[in-house]
C-alpha positions as CSV (number, residue, x, y, z in Angstrom):
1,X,31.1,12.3,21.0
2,X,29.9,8.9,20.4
3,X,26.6,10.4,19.4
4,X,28.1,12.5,17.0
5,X,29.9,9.6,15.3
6,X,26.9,7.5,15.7
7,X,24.7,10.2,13.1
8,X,27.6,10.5,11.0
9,X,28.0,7.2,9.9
10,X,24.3,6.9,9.7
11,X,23.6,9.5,7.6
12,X,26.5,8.4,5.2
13,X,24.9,5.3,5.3
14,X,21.5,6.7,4.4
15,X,22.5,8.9,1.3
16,X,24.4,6.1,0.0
17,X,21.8,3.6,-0.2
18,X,18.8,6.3,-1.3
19,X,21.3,7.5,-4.2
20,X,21.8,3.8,-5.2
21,X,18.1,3.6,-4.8
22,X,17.4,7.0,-7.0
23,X,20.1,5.8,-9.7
24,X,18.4,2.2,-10.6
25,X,15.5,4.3,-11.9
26,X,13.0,1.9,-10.5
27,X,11.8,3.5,-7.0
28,X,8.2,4.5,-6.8
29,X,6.5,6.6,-4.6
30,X,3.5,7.9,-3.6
31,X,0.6,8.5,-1.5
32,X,-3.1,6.9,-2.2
33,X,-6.8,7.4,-0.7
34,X,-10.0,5.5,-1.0
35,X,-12.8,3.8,0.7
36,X,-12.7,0.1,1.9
37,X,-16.3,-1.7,1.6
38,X,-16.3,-4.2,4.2
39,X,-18.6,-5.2,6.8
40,X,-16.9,-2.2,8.7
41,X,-16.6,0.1,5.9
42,X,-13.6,3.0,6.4
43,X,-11.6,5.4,4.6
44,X,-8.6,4.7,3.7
45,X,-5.1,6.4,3.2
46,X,-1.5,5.1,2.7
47,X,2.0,5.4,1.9
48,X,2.6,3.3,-1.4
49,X,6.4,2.5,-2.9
50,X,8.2,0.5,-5.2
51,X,11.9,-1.2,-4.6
52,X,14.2,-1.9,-7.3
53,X,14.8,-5.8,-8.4
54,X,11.9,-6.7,-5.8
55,X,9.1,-7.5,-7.9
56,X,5.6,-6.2,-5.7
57,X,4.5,-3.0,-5.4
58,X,3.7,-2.3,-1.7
59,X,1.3,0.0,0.8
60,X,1.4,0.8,4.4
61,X,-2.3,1.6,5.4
62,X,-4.3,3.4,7.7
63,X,-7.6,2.8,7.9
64,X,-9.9,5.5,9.8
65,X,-13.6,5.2,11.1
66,X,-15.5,8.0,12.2
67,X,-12.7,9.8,13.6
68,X,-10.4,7.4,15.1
69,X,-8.2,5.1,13.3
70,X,-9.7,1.9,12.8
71,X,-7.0,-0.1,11.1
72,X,-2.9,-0.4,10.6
73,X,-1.9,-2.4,8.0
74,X,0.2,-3.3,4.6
75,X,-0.4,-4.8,1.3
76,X,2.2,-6.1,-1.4
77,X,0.6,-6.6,-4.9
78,X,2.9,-8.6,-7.7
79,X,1.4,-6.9,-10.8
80,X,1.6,-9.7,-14.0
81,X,1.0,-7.4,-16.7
82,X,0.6,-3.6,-17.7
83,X,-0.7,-3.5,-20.8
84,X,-1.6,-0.1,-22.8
85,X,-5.4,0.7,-23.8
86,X,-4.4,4.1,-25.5
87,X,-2.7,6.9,-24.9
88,X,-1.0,7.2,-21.6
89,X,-4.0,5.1,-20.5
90,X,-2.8,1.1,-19.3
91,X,-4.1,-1.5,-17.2
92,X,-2.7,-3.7,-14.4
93,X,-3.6,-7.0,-13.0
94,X,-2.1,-9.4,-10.5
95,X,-2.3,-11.1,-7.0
96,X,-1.4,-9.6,-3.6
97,X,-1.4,-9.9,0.3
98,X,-3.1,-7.8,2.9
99,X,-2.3,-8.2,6.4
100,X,-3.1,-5.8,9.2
101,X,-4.5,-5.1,12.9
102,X,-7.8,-3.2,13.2
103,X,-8.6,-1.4,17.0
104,X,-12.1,-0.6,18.7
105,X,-14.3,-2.8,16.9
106,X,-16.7,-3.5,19.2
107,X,-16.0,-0.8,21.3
108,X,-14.3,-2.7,23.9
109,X,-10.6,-1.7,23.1
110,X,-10.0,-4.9,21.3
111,X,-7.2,-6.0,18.8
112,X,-8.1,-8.0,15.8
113,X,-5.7,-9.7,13.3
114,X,-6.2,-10.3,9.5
115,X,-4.1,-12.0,7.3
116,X,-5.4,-12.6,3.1
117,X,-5.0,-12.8,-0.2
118,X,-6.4,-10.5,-2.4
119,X,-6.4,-9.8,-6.4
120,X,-5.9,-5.8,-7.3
121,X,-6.8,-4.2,-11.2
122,X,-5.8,-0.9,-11.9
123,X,-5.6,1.9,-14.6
124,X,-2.8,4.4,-14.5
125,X,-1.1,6.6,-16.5
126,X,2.3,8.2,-17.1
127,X,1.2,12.1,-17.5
128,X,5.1,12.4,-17.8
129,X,8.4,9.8,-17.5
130,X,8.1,9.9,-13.6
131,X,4.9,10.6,-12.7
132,X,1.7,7.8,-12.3
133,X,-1.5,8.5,-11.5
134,X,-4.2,5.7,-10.8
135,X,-7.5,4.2,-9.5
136,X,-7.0,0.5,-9.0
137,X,-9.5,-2.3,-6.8
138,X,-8.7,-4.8,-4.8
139,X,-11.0,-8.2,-4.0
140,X,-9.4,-9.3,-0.8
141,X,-10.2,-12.4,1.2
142,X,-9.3,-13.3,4.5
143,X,-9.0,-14.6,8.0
144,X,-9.8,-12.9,10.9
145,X,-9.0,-13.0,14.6
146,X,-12.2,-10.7,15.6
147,X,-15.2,-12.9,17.6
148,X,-17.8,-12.6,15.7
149,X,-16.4,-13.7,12.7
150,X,-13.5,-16.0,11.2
151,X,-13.6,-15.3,7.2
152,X,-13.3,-11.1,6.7
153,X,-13.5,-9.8,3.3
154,X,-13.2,-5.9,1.8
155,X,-12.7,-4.0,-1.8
156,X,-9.8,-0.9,-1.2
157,X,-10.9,1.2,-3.5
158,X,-7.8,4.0,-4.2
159,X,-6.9,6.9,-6.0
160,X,-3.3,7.2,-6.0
161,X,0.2,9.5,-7.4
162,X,3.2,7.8,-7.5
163,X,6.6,9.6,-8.7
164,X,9.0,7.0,-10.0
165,X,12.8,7.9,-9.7
């Protein structure tokens, strides 16, 4: 019974904060794949969304490498312009964090950290009111827990679809 009560409340809980969410008009979301260059080089896929009156636009990452995943991780990128070329066509600009976790380097099971700052550009375009397409870079600098080296660096490369509500 307490179960019951338990899901209940929680659903309740959930519709009312994703219809709030829906009615401000301002969450994105959408799925994005690429390549990262690197000195490990993987592709990459990930979950990317936008929150209303929270001003970065953020990723959760996985990164996969040969056929096992390579790396976990999450960016949040604070776009300082959009600007329109033509058309539907704009671009976007601004500065970002990366942090993640990347498994089996080396082959020996290990766990490495990273934590940086990186710099994404984009183009995207509105085919309609709620839907985004884009290709956007990212030049991301970093540390790194790994042994053989402190500094870690990469360029995500993505193409991504993002439906805005």
């Amino acid at each position: 019974m307490r179960n019951k009560k338990f899901l209940i409340v929680f659903a309740a809980l959930v519709v009312s904060v994703s219809a709030g969410l829906f009615a401000s008009g301002t969450v994105g979301i959408g799925v994005q794949g690429g390549y990262v260059p690197s000195p490990y080089g993987y592709g990459d896929t990930a979950i990317t969304f936008k929150i209303p009156n929270v001003p970065p636009v953020f990723a959760v990452n996985v990164g996969i490498w040969g056929n096992q995943v390579h790396r976990v991780g999450a960016t949040a990128d604070w776009w300082l312009a959009n600007p329109n070329i033509v058309g539907v066509l704009n671009w976007y600009y601004g500065p970002g964090l990366a942090a993640g976790a990347t498994f089996n380097v080396r082959g020996d099971r290990a766990c490495d950290l990273y934590v940086g700052g990186r710099f994404v550009v984009g183009l995207n375009a509105w085919i309609v009111d709620f839907l985004e397409i884009y290709l956007q870079a990212a030049g991301q600098v970093g540390i790194d827990t790994s042994n053989d080296h402190v500094f870690d660096w990469a360029v995500p490369v993505n193409l991504g679809i993002r439906f805005w509500f």
